[in-house]
C-alpha positions as CSV (number, residue, x, y, z in Angstrom):
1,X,9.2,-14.9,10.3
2,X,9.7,-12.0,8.0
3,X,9.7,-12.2,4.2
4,X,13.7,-12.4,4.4
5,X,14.0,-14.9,7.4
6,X,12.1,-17.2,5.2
7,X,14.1,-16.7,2.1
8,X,17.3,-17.6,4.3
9,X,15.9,-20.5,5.8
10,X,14.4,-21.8,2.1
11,X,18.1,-21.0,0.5
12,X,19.9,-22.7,3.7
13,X,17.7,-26.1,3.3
14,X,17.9,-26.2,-0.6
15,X,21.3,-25.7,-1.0
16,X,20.8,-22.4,-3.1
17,X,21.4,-18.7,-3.0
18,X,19.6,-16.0,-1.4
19,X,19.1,-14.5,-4.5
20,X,18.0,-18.2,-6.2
21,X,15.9,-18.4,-3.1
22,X,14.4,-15.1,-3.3
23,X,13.1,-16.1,-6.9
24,X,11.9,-19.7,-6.6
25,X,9.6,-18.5,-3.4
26,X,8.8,-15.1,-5.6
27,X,7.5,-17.4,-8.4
28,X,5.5,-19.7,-5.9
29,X,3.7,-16.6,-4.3
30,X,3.0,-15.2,-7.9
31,X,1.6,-18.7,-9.4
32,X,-0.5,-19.4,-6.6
33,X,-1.7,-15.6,-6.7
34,X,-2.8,-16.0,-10.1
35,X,-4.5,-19.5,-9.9
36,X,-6.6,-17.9,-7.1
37,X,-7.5,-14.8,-9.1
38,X,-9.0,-17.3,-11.7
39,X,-11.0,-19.2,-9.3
40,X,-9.0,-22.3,-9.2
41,X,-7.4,-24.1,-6.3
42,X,-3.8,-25.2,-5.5
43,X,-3.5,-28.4,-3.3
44,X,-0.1,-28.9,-2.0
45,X,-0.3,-32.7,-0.6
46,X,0.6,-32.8,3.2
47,X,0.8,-28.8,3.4
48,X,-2.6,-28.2,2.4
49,X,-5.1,-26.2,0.2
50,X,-5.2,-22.7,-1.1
51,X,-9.0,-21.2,-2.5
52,X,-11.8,-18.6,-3.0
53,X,-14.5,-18.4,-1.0
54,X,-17.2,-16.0,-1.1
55,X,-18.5,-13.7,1.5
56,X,-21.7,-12.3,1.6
57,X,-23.2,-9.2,2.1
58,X,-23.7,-7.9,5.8
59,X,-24.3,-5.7,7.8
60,X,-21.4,-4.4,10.6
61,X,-21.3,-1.7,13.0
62,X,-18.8,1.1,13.0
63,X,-16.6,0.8,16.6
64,X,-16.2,4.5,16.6
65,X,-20.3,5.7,15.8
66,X,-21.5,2.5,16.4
67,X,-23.6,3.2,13.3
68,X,-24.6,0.5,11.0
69,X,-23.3,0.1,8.2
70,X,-23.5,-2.0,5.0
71,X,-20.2,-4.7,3.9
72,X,-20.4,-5.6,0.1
73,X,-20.0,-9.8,-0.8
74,X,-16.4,-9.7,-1.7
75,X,-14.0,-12.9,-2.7
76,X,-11.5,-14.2,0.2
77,X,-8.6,-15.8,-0.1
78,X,-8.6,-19.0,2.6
79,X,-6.1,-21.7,3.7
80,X,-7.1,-25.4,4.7
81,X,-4.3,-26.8,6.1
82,X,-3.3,-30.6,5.1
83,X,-3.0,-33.7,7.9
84,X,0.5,-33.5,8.2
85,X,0.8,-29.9,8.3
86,X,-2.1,-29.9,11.4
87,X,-0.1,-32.7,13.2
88,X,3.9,-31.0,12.9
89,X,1.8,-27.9,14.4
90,X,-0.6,-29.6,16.6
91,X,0.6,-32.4,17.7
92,X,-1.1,-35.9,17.1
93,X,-4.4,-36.3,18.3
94,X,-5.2,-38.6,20.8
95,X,-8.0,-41.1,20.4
96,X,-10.2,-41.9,23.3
């Protein structure tokens, strides 16, 4: 689903314009943007959580030289999705 399809689909189910829409999901992306540039985390109950996590130093090779060469620690985004969102996806797990 492209940036658009999405827009439509959020306008179509909330009653509002594209253009209303195209805002509301513009604001979202830039609020949880900035929450994640300052270190904090935004739970959305059901859907899930968004955070940093760091990475460490390592070492990789280069597919092309197959040389080694060194990756700096750098700060991830990351996505834990909620219950709800794992079991519309997933399906319900079964218990034994």
């Amino acid at each position: 689903m492209t940036k658009g399809e999405l827009v439509a689909e959020i306008a179509k189910k909330a009653g509002l314009s594209k253009a209303a829409a195209e805002k509301a999901l513009n604001a979202f992306v830039e609020t949880v943007t900035g929450a994640l540039k300052k270190k904090d985390k935004v739970a959305i109950a059901g859907f899930g959580i968004f955070s940093v996590a760091k990475r460490k130093a390592r070492t990789g090779i280069n597919p092309l030289t197959k040389e080694k060469i060194k990756i700096p620690a750098q700060t991830v985004p990351k996505f834990k999705p909620g219950k709800e969102l794992k079991e519309a996806v997933g399906g319900k797990k079964k218990k034994k």
